[in-house]
N, C-alpha and C positions, 0 to 999 in steps of 0.2 A: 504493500500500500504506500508505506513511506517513499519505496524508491519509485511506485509510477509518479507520485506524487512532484517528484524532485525531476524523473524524465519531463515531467508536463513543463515547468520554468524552462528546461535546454531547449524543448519545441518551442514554445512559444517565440523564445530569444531570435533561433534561427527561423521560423514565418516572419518576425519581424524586420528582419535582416534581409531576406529574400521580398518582402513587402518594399521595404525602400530602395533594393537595388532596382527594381523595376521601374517604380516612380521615379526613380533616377535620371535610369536609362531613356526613359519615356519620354522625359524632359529633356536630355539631351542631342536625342535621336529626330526629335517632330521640331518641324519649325513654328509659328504663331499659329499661321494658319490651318495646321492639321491640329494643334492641341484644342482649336474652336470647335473643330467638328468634332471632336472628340468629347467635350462639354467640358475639359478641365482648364481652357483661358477662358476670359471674355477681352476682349480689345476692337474698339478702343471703348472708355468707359468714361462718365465723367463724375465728378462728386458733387451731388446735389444738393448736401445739407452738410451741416457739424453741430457738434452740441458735445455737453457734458455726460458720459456713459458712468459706469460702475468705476467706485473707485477716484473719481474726479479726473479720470481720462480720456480722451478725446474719444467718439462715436461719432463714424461718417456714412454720411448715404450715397452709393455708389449705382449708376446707373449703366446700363448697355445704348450706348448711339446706335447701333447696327444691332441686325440680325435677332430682333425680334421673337421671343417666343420659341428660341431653338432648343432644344435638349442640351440639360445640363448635369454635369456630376458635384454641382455646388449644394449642401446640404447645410441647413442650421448645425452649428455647433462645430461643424469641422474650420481648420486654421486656411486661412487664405491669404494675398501678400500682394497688395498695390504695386506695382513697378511703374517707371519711365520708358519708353520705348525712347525719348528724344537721349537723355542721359548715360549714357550707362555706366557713368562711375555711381548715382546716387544708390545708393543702399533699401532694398525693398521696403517695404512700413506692413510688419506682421500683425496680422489681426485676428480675433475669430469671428465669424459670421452668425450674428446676433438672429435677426429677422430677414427676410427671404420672400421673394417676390418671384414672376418667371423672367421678368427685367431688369430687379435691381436688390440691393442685397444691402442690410448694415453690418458695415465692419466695426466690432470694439479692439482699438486700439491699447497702446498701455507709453502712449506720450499724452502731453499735455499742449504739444502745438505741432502743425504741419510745416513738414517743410518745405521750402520755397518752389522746389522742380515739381510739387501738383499745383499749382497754377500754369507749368510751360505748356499742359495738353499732350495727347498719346499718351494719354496713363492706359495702363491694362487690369486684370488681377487674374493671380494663378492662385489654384489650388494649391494647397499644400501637403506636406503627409501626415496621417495624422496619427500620430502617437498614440492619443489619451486610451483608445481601448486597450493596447497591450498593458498600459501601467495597471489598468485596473482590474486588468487579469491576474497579472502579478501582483498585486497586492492581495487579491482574493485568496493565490495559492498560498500561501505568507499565510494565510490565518489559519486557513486548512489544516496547514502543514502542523503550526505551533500552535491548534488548539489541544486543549485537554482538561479535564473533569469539566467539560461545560455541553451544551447542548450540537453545537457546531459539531464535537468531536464524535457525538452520541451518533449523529445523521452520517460524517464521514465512515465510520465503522458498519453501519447499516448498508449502507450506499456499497461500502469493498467487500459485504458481504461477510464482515468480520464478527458479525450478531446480525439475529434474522429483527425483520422488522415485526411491529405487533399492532394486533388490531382487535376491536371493540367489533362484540358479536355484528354479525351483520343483520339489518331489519328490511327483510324481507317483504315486510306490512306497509315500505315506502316503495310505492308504483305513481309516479306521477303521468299523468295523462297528457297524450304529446311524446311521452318516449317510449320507445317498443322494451322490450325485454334486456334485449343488453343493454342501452342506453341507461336503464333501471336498474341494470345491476352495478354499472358504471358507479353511478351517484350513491347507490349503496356502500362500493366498499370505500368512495371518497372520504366519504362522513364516516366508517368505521375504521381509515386509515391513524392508525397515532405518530406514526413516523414518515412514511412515503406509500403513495401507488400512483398507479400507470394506467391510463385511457387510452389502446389503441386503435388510432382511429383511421382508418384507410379511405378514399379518396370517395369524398359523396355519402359518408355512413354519417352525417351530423354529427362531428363530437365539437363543433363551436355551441350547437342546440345542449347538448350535452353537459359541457363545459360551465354553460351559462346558469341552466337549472342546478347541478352542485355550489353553483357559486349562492344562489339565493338561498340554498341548505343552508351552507356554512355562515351567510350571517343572519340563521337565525340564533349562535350561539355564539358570533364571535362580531365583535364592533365592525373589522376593518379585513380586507382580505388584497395581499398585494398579488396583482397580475402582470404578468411579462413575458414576453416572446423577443429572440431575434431578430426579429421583421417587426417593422413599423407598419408594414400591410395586415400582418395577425393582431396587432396590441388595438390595431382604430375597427377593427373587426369585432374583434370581445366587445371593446368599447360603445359599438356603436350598440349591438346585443342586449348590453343589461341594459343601457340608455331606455334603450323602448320597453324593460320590464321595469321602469320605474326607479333603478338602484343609482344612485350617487356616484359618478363616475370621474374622478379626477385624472384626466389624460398628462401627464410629464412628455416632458421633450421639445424640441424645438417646434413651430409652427407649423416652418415649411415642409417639416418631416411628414404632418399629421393630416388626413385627408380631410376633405370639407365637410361629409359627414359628421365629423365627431368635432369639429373646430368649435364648439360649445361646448364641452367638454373640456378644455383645457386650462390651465394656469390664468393664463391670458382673461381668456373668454370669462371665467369666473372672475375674477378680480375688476375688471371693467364693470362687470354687475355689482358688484357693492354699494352700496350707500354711499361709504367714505372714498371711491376713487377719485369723484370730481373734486373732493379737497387735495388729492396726493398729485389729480391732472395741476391742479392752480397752483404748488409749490413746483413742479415741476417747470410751468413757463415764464414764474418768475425767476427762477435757479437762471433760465437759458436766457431770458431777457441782462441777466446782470452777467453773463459769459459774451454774450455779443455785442454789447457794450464793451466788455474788458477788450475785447478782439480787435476795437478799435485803433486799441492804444500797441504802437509797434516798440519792440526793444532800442530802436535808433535814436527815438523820443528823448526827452532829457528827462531830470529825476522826479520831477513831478508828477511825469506820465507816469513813469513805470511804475511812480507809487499808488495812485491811482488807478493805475491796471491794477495792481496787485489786492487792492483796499477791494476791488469789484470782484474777484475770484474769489476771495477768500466769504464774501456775502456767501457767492452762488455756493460751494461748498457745504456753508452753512445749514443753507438751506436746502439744499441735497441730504446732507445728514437728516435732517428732520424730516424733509421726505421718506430717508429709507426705512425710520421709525415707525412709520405705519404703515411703509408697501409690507412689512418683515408681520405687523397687527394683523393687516389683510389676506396673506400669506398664510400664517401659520392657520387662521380659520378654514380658510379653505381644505387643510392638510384636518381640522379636526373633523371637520362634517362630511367629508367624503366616506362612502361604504367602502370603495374600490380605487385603490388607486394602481394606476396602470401604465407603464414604460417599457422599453428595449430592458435588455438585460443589462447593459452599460450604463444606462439613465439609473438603472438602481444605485449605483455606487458613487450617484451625484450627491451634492452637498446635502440637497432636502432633505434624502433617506439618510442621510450617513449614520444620524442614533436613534433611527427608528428599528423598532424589534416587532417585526408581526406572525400572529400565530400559525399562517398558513401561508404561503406562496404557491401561485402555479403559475407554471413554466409553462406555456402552450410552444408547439411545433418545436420541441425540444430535440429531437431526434437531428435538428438545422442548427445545434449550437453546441459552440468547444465544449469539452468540459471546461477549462476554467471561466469559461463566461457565466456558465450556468451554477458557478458557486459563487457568485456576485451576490446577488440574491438568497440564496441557498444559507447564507451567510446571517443573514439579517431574518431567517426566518425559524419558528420550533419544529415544523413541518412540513413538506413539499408533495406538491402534486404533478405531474410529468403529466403532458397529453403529446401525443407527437406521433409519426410513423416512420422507420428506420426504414422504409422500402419505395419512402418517397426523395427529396433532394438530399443529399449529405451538406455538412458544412462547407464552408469554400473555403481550404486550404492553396495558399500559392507554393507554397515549397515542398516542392517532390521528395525532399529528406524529409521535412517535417511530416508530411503524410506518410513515408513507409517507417518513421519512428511510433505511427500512431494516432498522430494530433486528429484524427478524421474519428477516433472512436469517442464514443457521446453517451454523455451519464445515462440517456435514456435506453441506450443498447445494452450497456452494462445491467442496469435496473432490471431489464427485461427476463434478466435470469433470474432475478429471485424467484424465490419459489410462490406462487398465490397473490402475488402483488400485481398483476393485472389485468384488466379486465379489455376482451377486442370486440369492436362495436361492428357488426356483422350483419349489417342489412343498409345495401346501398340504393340512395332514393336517386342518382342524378344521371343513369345513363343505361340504355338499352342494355341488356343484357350481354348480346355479343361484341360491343365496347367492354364492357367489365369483363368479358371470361379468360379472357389472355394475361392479362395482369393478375385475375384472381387466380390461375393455374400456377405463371411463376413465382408469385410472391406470395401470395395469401394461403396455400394448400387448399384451394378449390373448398375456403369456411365461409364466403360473404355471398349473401343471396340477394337477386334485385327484388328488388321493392315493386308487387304488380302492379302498379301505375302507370310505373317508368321503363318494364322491362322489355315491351315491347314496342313503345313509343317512335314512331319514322318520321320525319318529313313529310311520305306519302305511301299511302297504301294501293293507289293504282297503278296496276301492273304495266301499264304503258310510259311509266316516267321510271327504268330499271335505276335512274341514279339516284329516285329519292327513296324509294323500298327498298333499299340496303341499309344496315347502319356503317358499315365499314365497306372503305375501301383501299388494295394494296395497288399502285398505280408502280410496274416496275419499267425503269429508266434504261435498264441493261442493251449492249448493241444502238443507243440510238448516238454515243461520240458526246456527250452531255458531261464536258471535264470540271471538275473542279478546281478552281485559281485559289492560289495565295497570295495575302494585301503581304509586300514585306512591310512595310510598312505598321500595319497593325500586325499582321501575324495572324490574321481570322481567314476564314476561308468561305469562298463562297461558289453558286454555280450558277451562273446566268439564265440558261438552256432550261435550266430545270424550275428554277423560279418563273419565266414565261410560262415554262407549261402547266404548272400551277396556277398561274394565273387566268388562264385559258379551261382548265377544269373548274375551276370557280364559277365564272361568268358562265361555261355552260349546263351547271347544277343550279345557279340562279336562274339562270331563263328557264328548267326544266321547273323549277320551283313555283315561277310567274306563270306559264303554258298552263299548271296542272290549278290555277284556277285556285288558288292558297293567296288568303290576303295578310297573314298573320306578320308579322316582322319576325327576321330570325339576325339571331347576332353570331355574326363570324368569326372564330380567332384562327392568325396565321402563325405557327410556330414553328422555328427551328434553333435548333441547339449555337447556330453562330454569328456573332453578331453582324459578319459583314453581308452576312447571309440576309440578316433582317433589315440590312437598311438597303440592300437595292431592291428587295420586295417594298419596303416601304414607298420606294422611288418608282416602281412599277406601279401601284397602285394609284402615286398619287398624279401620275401621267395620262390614266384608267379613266375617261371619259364615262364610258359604257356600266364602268362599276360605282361611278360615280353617283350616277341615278339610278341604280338598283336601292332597294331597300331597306336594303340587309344596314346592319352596323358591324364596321371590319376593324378589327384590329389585328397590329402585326408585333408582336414581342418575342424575346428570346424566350425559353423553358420558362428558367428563373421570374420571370416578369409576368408569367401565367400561376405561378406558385397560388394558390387558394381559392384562384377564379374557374369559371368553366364559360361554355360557350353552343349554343345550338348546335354550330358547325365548326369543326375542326378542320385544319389541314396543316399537316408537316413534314415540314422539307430537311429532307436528312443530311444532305449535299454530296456526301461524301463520294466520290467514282472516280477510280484509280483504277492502274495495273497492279500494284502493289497491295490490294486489298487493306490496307491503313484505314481503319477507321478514329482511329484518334479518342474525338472526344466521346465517341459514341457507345465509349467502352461503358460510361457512367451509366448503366443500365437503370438504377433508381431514378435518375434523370426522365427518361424515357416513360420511366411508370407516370411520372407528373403529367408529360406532354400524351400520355396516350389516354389517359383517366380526366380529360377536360370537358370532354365533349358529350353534350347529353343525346343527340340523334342523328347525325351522324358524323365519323370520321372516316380522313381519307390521308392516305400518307402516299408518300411518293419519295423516289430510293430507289438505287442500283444495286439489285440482287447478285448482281456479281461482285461487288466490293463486300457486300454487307453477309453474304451468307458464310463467311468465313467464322462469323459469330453465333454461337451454339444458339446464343437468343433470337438474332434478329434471323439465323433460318428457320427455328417455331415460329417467328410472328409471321413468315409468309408461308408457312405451311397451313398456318392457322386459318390465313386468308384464305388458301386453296380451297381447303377442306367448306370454309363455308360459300364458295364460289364466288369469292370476293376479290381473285386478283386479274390483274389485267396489265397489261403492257402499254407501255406508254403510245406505243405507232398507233392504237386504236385514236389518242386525238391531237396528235398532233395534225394530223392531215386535215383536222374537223374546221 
C-alpha cells in the first residue's frame, strides 16, 4: 500500500514532466497563427478595462479584435500571460483568468501598475501551463501517505483492501418509485454503506437518476453532502438534477467552466441575490472611483502628486478591505444553506473547502479520474460513494511511462474488487437493443437488458426506406484508396475521402428520413476519435448547403466531447487505413464503448476493414454487423 502509494508521487512527477515538455514543444514548434486555431493564443487583443482585483492588485479586461467566437482552450482558473508582439524584450504580465467570456476574459494580475508596452498595441495572450492540479494531487498523496489513527487512514486501508468495509443491514422496504430494481438496490446499499460503495452504471442505465434519488436519502440524515466529478460536464449534470428536485445546490468553480443551465446555481449567481450585494456593489465602485482617480497621477509628477496618488490608493484599499468583510459575510452563508455542494475534484482542495469535513462524498464518473485526484476529496470526507464505469473512457494520461507505471489504474477499479460493495444498474433505457448488444457482449457479460420502450425503437418501420429500419450500420471503406494523412504539424490524423462519404450517407439517410413522411426533429452527432479528423468534418459540414436546411440538429465532437450525451443518430469515423494495419488510437477500446453507446436509433460507423480487422475487437464488431445484415461497402454510395 505504502509503496503504491509513494509509486503514485514518481507518476504523477513524470505526467507532469511529460505534460510541460509538450506544452513546451507546442509553443515552440506553432507559430501565432497555428497556436489560434488551436485555441491556446488569442492575438491581437486589447485591454478594455482595469481596476483593483484580490489583494489590491491590478484586474484587466482583455478583449479578442478578431476572430470572433472561435474555439478556445482558455478556461477560468487556469494561468495565462499578456505578451507584446511589437516588443520582444518586454517581459510577459502572468495572470490567472478570473471570468470568461467567448470574446474576452479577466486577467488577475499580482502588480499594482501596467506597464508602458500595453499601451504600444499587438498585445496577445497565451495560455499557460498549469500546475495547480498536480500540487494538489501531491498534497493529497502527503496526507494519505502520513495519515494514521484518524479516519482518512480508516478509508485508505479499506480502499487497499487492508480491512473489509462495513455496512448497516440493508432495507429492502426502500423501493422508491421511478427506479426499477437495481436502481433500488443501488440507493439501498448507498444508505447502508458506513465506509464506501460503488454504482455501476453503464451507458443509458440512469445512474445520474440514480445518483440523484440517494442523494435526497442521505440528506434526510445528514445536513450537507459534497459532490464531485472530473468533468465539469458531470458536476453541472448532478447539479442541474437535484436543482429540479428542489435541493440546494451550491455549484464551485469558475463561471466559464459551468454550463448555462446551472449558472444559478453558483457562487456568483447566489451572492448577487443577497440582500447585502448592492451595499458590497457600492463599496466596490467607490474603491475603483478612488483607483482611477489615483491613475491619474503619473510617477514623473512631483511630490505632491505622488502623494496624492498615494493618499487615493490607500482610501480604495481601505475600502476594499471593508468590502471583502462582507463579500467573506455573504460567502460563508451561502456555504451554510447549501444541501449540496458540488465541484471538479481539484475545486475540492480550493480555499472554500480547505476545513470543511463532510460526512459523505460522491465521486461521480470516477472510473475518469487518477487516483490521486480522487483523494482530494476523499480526504475531507468520513465516507465515499464511487459511481462511474471502468468500460467507458479511462483517465487521460500523456506519459507513456506514466501509464505503463500504472497512473491509468483508478480507485474505482481497484474498489471494484471488494467483495459486496457494488451494486450494477442493469436495465438500459437509451438505445435499440442491437446498438446495446455488442458493447453488452464485450464489456458487460451479456447482464444489461433494454428497457421495452427503447429496444426496438427505429427511425422507420417501413420496409421501403432499408436505411431507416436498421439500427446499425457497418459502412466498410476497404479497396476504395481512402488514405489516411498526418497534420505534422498537430500530429492528429485524419481522412478526407472518408469524411465526404460520411457526409454523403448522412444527407442521404436525411432525405430517406424526409421521403418516409417523418416530421419529428432528430438530432445528429458526428464522432471520431481524432481531432483533425473532427475539424475538416466540421469544415465539411459547414460548407453543406443541403444539410444546412435539413432539420436534423448536427453536431460534430471528438469521443471525449460526447462523454455523457447521446444523440438520435450517430455516425463515426474511425479514419484509420493503412498498409500497415496501425491502428493507433483505436487501441483504447473503452473509448469506442463511449462512441458506440450514444446513439439511441440508429448508428452507423464507417472504417476500413482491412486496417481494422487486425483487432480481435473491431473484427467482432463487423462480424457482428454481418451476422445482423448490417454491413455494406462503401462502393454501394459512393457512386449515389
Amino acid at each position: 500500500m505504502a509503496e503504491r502509494l509513494h509509486e503514485l508521487k514518481r507518476l504523477i512527477k513524470i505526467e507532469r514532466d511529460e505534460d510541460f515538455a509538450q506544452y513546451t514543444e507546442h509553443f515552440s514548434r506553432n507559430n501565432i497563427q497555428h497556436r489560434k486555431r488551436n485555441g491556446v493564443t488569442w492575438f491581437p487583443v486589447v485591454i478594455s478595462n482595469t481596476e483593483i482585483g484580490i489583494g489590491e492588485y491590478l484586474s484587466i479586461e482583455i478583449e479578442r479584435t478578431s476572430n470572433f467566437n472561435e474555439a478556445h482552450q482558455f478556461t477560468g482558473g487556469k494561468p495565462a500571460a499578456l505578451f507584446s508582439a511589437l516588443d520582444a524584450s518586454a517581459a510577459p504580465l502572468n495572470g490567472t483568468i478570473k471570468v470568461l467570456g467567448p470574446n474576452k476574459v479577466r486577467l488577475q494580475l499580482s502588480i499594482d501598475e501596467l506597464p508602458d508596452w500595453c499601451e504600444d498595441g499587438k498585445l496577445g495572450l497565451n495560455l499557460l501551463f498549469d500546475e495547480n492540479g498536480y500540487k494538489e494531487m501531491n498534497i493529497a498523496l502527503d496526507k494519505v501517505i502520513h495519515s494514521g489513527n484518524n479516519r482518512l487512514a480508516e478509508l485508505r486501508d479499506i480502499i487497499y483492501a487492508k480491512r473489509k468495509p462495513t455496512f448497516s443491514p440493508l432495507d429492502s422496504t426502500l423501493k422508491l418509485t421511478g427506479l426499477n430494481e437495481s436502481q433500488n438496490k443501488a440507493v439501498q446499499k448507498i444508505i447502508a454503506a458506513q465506509d464506501i460503495a460503488l454504482v455501476h452504471g453503464p451507458p443509458g442505465t440512469g445512474k445520474t437518476t440514480t445518483l440523484v434519488q440517494a442523494i435526497k436519502q442521505i440528506l434526510k440524515t445528514e445536513k450537507q453532502v459534497l459532490v464531485c466529478s472530473a468533468s465539469n460536464t458531470a458536476v453541472d449534470l448532478l447539479t442541474e438534477k437535484l436543482h429540479h428536485e428542489n435541493i440546494s445546490v451550491l455549484r464551485l468553480g469558475n463561471p466559464a467552466r459551468i454550463s448555462e443551465e446551472v449558472m444559478m446555481n453558483t457562487l456568483d449567481a447566489k451572492m448577487m441575490a443577497h440582500p447585502s450585494y448592492k451595499e458590497l456593489k457600492n463599496y466596490r465602485k467607490t474603491a475603483e472611483e478612488y483607483f482611477r482617480m489615483a491613475g491619474k497621477y503619473k510617477r514623473t509628477f512631483g511630490r505632491e502628486e505622488r502623494e496624492q496618488r498615494q493618499l487615493l490608493y490607500q482610501e480604495a484599499k481601505k475600502i476594499i478591505a471593508e468590502a471583502r468583510v462582507l463579500e467573506d459575510y455573504i460567502q460563508h452563508e451561502q456555504f451554510v444553506n447549501a444541501s449540496v455542494i458540488a465541484c471538479t475534484l481539484v475545486v475540492a482542495a480550493g480555499r472554500m473547502l480547505r476545513d470543511k469535513q463532510f460526512s459523505t462524498v460522491l465521486i461521480d464518473e470516477a472510473a475518469q479520474a487518477l487516483e490521486p485526484m480522487c483523494w482530494i476529496p476523499i480526504s475531507r470526507s468520513n465516507r465515499v460513494i464511487f459511481a462511474g464505469d471502468h468500460f467507458q473512457l479511462p483517465p487521460t494520461v500523456k506519459s507513456k511511462l506514466a501509464e505503463a507505471g500504472g497512473l491509468k489504474e483508478t480507485l474505482f477499479e481497484r474498489c471494484m474488487q471488494l467483495e459486496n460493495s457494488s451494486v450494477l444498474l442493469d436495465v438500459q433505457y437509451r438505445m435499440h437493443e442491437h446498438i446495446m448488444n455488442f458493447s453488452n457482449q464485450q464489456f458487460y457479460g451479456g447482464n444489461l437488458k433494454a428497457n421495452e420502450r427503447n429496444k426496438n425503437r427505429l427511425l422507420c418501420s417501413d420496409s421501403e426506406f432499408d436505411l431507416l429500419t436498421t439500427s446499425l450500420n457497418f459502412v466498410d471503406t476497404a479497396g476504395c484508396g481512402f488514405d489516411e494523412l498526418l497534420n505534422p504539424e498537430s500530429l492528429s490524423i485524419s481522412n478526407p475521402e472518408e469524411a465526404v462519404l460520411l457526409m454523403k450517407h448522412l444527407k442521404l439517410l436525411l432525405q430517406n428520413y424526409t421521403a418516409s413522411g417523418a416530421t419529428q426533429k432528430k438530432s445528429v452527432g458526428i464522432i471520431s476519435p481524432y481531432k483533425e479528423q473532427v475539424q475538416y468534418l466540421t469544415q465539411l459540414l459547414d460548407a453543406d448547403e443541403a444539410l444546412k436546411q435539413t432539420a436534423a440538429k448536427i453536431v460534430v465532437k471528438t469521443i471525449d466531447g460526447f462523454q455523457g450525451q447521446e444523440r438520435d443518430i450517430i455516425y463515426i469515423s474511425l479514419v484509420r487505413s493503412n498498409d500497415t494495419k496501425d491502428i493507433g488510437f483505436l487501441n483504447d477500446i473503452r473509448r469506442m464503448n463511449v462512441a458506440m453507446t450514444r446513439a439511441r436509433e440508429k448508428l452507423v460507423i464507417i472504417g476500413n476493414s482491412a486496417t481494422l480487422a487486425n483487432s480481435d475487437f473491431y473484427k467482432s464488431m463487423i462480424d457482428y454487423a454481418e451476422n445482423l445484415s448490417a454491413y455494406s461497402s462503401a462502393w454501394e454510395f459512393i457512386s449515389q
